[in-house]
C-alpha positions as CSV (number, residue, x, y, z in Angstrom):
1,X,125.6,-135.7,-26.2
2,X,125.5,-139.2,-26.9
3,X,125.5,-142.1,-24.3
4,X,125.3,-145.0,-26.2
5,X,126.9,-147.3,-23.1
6,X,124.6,-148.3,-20.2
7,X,124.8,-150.6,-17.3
8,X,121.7,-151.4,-15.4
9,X,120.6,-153.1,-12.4
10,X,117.7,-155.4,-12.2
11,X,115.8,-156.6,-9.1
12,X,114.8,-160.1,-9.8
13,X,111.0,-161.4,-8.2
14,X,113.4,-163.9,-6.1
15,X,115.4,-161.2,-4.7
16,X,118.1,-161.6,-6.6
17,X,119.9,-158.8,-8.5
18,X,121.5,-158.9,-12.3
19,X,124.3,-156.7,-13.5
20,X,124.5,-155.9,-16.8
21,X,125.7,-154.0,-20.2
22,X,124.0,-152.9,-23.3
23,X,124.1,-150.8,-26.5
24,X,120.5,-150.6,-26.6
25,X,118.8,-150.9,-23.0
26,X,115.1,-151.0,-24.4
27,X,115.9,-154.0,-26.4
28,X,117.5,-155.5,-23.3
29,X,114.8,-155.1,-20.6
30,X,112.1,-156.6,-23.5
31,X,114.6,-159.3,-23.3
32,X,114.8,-159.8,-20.1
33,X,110.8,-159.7,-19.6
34,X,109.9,-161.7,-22.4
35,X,112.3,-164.7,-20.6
36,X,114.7,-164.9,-23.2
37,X,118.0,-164.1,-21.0
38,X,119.0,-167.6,-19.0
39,X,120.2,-165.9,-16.1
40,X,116.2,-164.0,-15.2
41,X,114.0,-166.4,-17.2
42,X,113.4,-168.0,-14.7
43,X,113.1,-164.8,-12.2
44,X,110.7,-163.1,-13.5
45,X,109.7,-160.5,-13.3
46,X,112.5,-158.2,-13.0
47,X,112.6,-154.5,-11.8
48,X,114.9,-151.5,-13.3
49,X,116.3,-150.1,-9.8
50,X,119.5,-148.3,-11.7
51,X,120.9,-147.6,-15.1
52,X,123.8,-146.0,-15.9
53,X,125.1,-144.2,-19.5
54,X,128.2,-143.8,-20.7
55,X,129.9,-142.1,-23.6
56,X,133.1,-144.1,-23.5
57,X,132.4,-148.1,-24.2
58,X,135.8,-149.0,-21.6
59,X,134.1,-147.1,-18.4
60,X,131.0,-149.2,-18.9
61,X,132.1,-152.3,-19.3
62,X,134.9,-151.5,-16.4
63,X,131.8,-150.1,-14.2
64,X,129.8,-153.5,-14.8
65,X,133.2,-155.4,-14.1
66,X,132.9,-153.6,-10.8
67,X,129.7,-154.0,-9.6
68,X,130.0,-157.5,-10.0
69,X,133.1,-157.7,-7.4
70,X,132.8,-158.1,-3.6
71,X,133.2,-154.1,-3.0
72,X,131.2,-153.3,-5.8
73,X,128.0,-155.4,-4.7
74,X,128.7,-153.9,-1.1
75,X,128.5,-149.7,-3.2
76,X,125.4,-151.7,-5.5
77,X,123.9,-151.9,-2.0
78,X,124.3,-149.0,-0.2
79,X,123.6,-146.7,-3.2
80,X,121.4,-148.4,-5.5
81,X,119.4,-150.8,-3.4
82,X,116.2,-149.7,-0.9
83,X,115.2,-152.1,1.3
């Protein structure tokens, strides 16, 4: 089966965290450690602490659209974040 829809969770070096989507998540975290994304260039470096794959392009990008709300941060940290 195909997943070709991820959304992944970074842990930036300031403690900050970045939400994001992709069609190609190795591309993305190259980008995102080489400094070419505004949001973590100046972050770095950044840590994969979740990714998530989906088959259906809609339940990605409304799973990203839901981590980045108030409830969704609060599930990002209880489920996805140690501390």
């Amino acid at each position: 089966m195909d997943l070709p829809y991820a959304v992944y969770l970074l842990k930036c070096a300031n403690g900050t965290f970045y939400t994001g989507y992709t069609t190609n998540i190795t591309n993305r975290l190259k980008a995102h450690r080489k400094g070419e994304v505004s949001f973590t260039k100046d972050k770095l470096p950044v840590e994969l602490i979740h990714l998530s794959l989906f088959k259906d392009k809609k339940l990605a990008y409304d799973f990203e659209r839901y981590l980045k709300s108030g409830s969704g941060r609060a599930f990002r940290n209880k489920r996805f974040v140690e501390y």
